[in-house]
N, C-alpha and C positions, 0 to 999 in steps of 0.2 A: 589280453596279451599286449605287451607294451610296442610301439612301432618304432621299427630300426629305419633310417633311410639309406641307399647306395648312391653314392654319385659314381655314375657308370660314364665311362667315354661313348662316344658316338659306335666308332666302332664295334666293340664291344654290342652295343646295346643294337645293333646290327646284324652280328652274329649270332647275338639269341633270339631275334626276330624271324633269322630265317632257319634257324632249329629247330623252333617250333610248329612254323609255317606248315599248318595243314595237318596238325597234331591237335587231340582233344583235349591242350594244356597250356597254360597262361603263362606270360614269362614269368611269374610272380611264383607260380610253383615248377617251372623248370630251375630257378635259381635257388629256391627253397632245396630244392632236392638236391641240386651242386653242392652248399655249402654243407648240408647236409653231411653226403660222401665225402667233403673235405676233412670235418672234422672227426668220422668213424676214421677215417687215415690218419689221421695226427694222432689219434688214442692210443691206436694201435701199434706206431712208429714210437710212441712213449713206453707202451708198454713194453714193447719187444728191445728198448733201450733198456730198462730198467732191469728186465729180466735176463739179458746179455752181462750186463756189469753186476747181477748175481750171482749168477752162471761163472764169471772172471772171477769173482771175490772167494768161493769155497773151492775151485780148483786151486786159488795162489794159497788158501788155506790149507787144503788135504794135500796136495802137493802131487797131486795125481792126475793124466789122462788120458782118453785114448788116442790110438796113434789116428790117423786120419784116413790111411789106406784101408786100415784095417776094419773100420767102419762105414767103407762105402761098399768094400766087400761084402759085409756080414746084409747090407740093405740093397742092396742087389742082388744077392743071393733071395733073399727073403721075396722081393720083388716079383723074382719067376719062379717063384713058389716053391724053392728049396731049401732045406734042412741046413742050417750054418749055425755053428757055434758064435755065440754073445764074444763079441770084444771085451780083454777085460782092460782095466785102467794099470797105466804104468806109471810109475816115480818119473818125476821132470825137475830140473832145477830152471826157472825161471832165468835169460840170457837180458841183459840188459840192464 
């Protein structure tokens, strides 16, 4: 595995000292494990972009959606375990 270096400020390097402090774990893998978590975040913030502005591109396509009340109703209802009829999608002309 190839070695990456971090030049850390004091501070910092401070802060993970006493995080660890009295834990069965090295700063080496508390930071491992940060950047870790950073980047399942970032994956996920990409993907949930990507699938947002797919989500945007076949609504401005089909020209259809649901209203917003109507779907908070329909998952609320469902939520306390009641019977609600499906939202259907409605015609929208895009404003702007």
């Amino acid at each position: 595995m190839p070695v990456t270096s971090l030049k850390l400020s004091e501070s910092l390097k401070k802060r993970v000292h006493a995080l660890i402090k009295g834990r069965e774990i090295s700063a080496h893998a508390f930071m491992l494990a940060a950047i870790e978590r950073a980047a399942a975040n970032e994956e996920l913030r990409r993907r949930f972009g990507a699938e947002a502005a797919e989500a945007e591109a076949e609504t401005e396509h089909s020209g259809k959606a649901y209203e917003a009340s109507e779907v908070f109703d329909y998952l609320e209802a469902r939520a306390l375990g009641k019977k609600s009829l499906r939202p259907r999608p409605k015609a929208w002309r895009r404003s702007g």
